[in-house]
C-alpha positions in Angstrom: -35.4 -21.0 123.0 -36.2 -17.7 125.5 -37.9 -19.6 127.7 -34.7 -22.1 128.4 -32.9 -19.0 128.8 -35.1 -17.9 131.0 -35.0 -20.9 132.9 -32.0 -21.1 133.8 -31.7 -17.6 135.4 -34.6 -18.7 137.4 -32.3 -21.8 138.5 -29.9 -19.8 139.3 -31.9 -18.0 142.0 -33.8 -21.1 143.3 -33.4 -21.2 147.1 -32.8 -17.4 147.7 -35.9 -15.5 146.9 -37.7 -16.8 150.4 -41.6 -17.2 150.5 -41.4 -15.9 146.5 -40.5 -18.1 143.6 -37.7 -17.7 141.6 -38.6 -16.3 138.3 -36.3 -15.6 135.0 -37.6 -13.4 132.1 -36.0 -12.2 128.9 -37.0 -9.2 127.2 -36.2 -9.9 123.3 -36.9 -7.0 120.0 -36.5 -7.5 116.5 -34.2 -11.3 117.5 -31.9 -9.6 119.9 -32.5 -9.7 123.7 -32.6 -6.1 125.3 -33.5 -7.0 128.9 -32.6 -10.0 131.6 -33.7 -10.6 134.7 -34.2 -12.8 137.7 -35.8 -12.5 141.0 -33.3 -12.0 143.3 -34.3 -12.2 146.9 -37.8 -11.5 148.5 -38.8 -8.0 148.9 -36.6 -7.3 145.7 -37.4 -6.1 142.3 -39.3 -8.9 140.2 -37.4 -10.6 137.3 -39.9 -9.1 135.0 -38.6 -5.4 136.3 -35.5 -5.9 136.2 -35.1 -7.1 132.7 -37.5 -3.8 131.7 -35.4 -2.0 133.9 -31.8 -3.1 131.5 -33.9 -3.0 128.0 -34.9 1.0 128.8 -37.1 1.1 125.8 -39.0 -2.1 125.2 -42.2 -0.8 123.5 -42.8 -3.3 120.9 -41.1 -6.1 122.5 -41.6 -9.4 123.1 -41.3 -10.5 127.3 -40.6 -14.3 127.8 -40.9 -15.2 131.8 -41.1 -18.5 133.2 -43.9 -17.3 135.4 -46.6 -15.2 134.4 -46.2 -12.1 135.6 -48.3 -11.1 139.0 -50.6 -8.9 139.3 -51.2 -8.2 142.9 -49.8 -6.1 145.2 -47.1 -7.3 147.5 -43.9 -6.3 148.9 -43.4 -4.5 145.2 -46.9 -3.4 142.7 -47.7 -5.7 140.1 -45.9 -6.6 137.2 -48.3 -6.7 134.8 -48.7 -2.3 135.4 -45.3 -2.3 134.9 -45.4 -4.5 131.5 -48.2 -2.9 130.0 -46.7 0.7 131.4 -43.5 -0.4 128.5 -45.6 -1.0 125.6 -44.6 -4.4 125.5 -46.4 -5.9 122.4 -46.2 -9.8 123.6 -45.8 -12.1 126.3 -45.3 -15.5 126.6 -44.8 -17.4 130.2 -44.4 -21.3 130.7 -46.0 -21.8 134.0 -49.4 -20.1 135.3 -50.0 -19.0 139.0 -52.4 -22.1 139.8 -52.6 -20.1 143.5 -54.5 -17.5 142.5 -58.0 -17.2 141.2 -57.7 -13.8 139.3 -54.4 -13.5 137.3 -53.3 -10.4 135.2 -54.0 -12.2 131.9 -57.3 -10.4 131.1 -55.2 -6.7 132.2 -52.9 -7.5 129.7 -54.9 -8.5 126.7 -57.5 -5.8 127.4 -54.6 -3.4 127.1 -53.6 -4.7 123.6 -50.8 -7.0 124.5 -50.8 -10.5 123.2 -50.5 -13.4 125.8 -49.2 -16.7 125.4 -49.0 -19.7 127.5 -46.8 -22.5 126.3 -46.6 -25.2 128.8 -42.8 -26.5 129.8 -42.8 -29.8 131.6 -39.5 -29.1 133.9 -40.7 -25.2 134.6 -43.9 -26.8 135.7 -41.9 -29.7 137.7 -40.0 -26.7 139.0 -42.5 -24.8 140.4 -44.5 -28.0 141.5 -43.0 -27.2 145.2 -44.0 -23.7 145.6 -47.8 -24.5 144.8 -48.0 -27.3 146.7 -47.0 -25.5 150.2 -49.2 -22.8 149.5 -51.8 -24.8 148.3 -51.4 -27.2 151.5 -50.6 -24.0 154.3 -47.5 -26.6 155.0 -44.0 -27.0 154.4 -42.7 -28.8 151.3 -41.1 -31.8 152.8 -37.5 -33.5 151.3 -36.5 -36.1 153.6 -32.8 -36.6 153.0 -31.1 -40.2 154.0 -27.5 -40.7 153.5 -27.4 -44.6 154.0 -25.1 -47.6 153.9 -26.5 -50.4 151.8 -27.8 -52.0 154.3 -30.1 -48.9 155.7 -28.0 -47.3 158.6 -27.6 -43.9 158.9 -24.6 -44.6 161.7 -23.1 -47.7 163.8 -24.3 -48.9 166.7 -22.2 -46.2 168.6 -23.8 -43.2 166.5 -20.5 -42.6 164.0 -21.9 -41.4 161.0 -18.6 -39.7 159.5 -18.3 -39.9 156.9 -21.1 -42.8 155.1 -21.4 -40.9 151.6 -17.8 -39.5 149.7 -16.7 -35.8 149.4 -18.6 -35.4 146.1 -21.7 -36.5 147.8 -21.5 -33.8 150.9 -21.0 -31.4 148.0 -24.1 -32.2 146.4 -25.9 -32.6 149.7 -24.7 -28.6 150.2 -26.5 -27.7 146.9 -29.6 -29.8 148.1 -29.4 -27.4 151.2 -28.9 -24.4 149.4 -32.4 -24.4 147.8 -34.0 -24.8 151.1 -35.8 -22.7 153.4 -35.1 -24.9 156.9 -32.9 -28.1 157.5 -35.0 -30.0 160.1 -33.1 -32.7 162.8 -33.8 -33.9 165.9 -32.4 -32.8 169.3 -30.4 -36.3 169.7 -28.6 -35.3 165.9 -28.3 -31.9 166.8 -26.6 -32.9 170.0 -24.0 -36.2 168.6 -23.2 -34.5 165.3 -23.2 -30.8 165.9 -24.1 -30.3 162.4 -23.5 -26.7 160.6 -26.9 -27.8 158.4 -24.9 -24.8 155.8 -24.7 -24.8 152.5 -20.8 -23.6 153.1 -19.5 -25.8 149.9 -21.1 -24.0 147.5 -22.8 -20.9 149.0 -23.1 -18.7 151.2 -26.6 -19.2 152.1 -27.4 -20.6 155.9 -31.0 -22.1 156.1 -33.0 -22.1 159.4 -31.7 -24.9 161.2 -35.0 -26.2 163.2 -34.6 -29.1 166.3 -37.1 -30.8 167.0 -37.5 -31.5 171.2 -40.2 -32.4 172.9 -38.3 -32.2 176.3 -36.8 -28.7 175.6 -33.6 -29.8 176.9 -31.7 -28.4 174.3 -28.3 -27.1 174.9 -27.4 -25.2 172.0 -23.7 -25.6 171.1 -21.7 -22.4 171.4 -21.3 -21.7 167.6 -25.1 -21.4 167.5 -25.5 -19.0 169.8 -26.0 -15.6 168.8 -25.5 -17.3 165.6 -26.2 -15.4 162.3 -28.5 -18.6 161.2 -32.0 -18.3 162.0 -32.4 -21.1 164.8 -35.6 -22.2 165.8 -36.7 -25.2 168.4 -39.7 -27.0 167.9 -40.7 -27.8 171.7 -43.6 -28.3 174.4 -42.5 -25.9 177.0 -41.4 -22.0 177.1 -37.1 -22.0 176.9 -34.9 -19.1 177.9 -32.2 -19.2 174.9 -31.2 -17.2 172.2 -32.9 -19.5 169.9 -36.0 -18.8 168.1 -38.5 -21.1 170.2 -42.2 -22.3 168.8 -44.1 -24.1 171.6 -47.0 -26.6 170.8 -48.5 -29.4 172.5 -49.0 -31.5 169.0 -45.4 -32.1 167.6 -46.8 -34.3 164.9 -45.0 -34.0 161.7 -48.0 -32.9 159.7 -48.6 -29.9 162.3 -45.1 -29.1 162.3 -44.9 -28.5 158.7 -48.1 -26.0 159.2 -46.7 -24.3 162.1 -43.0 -24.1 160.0 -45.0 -22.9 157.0 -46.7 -19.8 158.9 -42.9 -19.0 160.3 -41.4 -18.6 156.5 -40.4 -21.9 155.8 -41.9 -23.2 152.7 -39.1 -26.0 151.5 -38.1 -28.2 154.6 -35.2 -30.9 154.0 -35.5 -33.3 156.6 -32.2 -34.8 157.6 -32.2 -37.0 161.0 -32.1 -38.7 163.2 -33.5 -42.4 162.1 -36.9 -41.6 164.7 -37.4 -38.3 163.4 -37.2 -39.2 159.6 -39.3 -42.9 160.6 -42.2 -40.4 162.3 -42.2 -38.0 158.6 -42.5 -41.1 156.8 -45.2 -42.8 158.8 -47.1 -39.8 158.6 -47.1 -39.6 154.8 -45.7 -36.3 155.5 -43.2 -35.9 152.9 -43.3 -34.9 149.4 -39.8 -36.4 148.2 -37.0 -38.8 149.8 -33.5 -38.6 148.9 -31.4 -41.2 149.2 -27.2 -40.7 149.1 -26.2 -45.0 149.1 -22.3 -45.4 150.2 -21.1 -48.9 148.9 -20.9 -49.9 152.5 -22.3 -53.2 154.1 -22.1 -52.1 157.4 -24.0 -55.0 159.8 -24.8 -54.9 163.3 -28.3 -54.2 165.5 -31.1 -52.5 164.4 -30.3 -49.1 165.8 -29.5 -46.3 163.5 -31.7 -47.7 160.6 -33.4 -45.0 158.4 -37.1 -46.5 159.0 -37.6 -48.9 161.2 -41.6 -49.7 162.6 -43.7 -51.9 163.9 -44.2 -55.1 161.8 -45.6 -54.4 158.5 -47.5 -56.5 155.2 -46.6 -56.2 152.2 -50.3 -54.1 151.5 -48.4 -51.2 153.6 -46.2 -50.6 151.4 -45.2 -47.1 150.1 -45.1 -46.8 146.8 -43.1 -43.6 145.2 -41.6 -42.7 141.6 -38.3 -42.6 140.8 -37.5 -39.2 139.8 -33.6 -39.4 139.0 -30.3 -41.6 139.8 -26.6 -39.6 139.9 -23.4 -41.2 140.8 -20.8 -39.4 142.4 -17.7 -42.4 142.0 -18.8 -45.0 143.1 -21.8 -43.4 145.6 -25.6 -43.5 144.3 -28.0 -41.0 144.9 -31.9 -41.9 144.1 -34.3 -39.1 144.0 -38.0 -40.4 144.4 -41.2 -38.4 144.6 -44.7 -39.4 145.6 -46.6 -40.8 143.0 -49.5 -38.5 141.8 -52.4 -40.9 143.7 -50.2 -40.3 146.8 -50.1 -36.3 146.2 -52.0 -35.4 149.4 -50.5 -36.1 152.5 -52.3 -37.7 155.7 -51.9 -35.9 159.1 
């Protein structure tokens, strides 16, 4: 029961803690809880201070975290001194650090504290994305499609507003709001002027990244001096306000690395049709999701999410649904990689 409760002030976090995961824990003595807390931005307190920080006196007490607690030294010293430091009697964590080779397990027992790992399939699903990027040095990748039925992103005259209903966009902004970086390419930037905000449920602003191998980007006036991080993935030096990376290999798989050593960890791809085709060709995606509008719309080719060179059926790519919501009478599919397909090709 701790541990759900504990997961959910973790949720509640996800998206604003940075290169950290968000973390919950609940300090609990004698059947009543004394202590909450949740990581709340990186280079903040950790959950597990916090919620010591609340109980004042928590010798004897159980701690329940959905993470074990850390035991190296960051931005802030490790939790672990600061649990045993309490005279906590017990903890219990859901999910282990899989990205370190030396936890804080063995510090804790050998300083008379009992430790217990019980496994919880959606902290572990949870989590899945953090590991991953560090494990892989690269950006998470979401690629997010809001479609007609018949695959186009816009009509043949690049009108894309509005495909998906208002209850869709919504959702979309909470998609957003757990991300590190929304990713498009200059042609989307340019047509759509997109805010890439999270404005309809939050406050929060992820780096808004264009993608130009040209460099002739124009950035529209409410981006410049802009309070969002901006960054233009690009071939050539630029004079602009922007933040500018310059490589000669603007392959999605070395994009994600050079995005990953620049903060980003979670990257939601959203458009255009070429830049989400070149992800996808690439296997360099971890999880597509897909807003369907009820819409036949018709006409050429252009403006369909993936479109390549004739395929067979052996090319196909095979992913797992993860989970269907309807918002009226829109669809939204989440799929993820199936675990033979976990490790991208660049």
């Amino acid at each position: 029961m701790y541990i759900n409760e504990a997961f959910k002030l973790a949720q509640m976090t996800d998206g604003q803690t940075g290169r950290n995961p968000a973390v919950g824990c609940i300090i609990v003595r004698d059947g009543a809880i004394i202590g909450i807390g949740a990581h709340l931005k990186e280079g903040s307190s950790h959950a597990e201070v916090q919620a010591l920080a609340m109980a004042g006196d928590a010798r004897g007490a159980t701690l329940y975290c959905t993470l074990e607690p850390c035991s190296h030294y960051g931005q802030t010293p490790p939790c672990t001194e600061a649990v045993v430091e309490a005279g906590i009697s017990r903890v219990v964590f859901a999910a282990r650090d899989t990205s370190l080779d030396n936890t804080g397990i063995a510090y804790m027992e050998a300083h008379g504290i009992e430790v217990s790992h019980e496994p919880h399939d959606d902290i572990t699903e949870f989590y899945a994305p953090f590991f991953q990027a560090k494990k892989d040095s690269a950006c998470y990748v979401t690629v997010k499609l809001a479609a007609t039925l018949d695959g186009k992103l816009a009509d043949d005259s690049d009108s894309s507003k509005w495909l998906t209903n208002a209850d869709s966009r919504t959702d979309v902004h909470k998609l957003r709001h757990t991300m590190d970086g929304v990713l498009v390419g200059r042609r989307t930037y340019e047509l759509d002027q997109p805010k890439l905000d999270a404005r309809h449920v939050s406050g929060k602003k992820p780096a808004k990244i264009i993608i130009s191998r040209s460099g002739d980007v124009k950035l529209h006036a409410a981006d410049i001096d802009s309070e969002q991080r901006i960054i233009i993935i690009t071939s050539r030096e630029l004079e602009t306000t922007a933040e500018v990376i310059v490589t000669d290999d603007l392959s999605p798989g070395h994009i994600t690395k050079l995005l990953y050593k620049h903060g980003i960890r979670r990257l939601l791809v959203e458009g255009g049709s070429s830049v989400i085709t070149a992800f996808i060709e690439h296997d360099c995606f971890d999880e597509v999701v897909l807003y369907y509008a009820p819409k036949l719309l018709g006409g050429t080719e252009r403006n369909r999410f993936y479109h390549t060179e004739e395929k067979e059926l052996s090319a196909l790519k095979q992913l797992e649904l993860k989970s269907v919501d309807v918002f009226q009478h829109d669809v939204k599919l989440t799929y993820r990689k199936g675990q033979n397909d976990v490790h991208r090709n660049y």
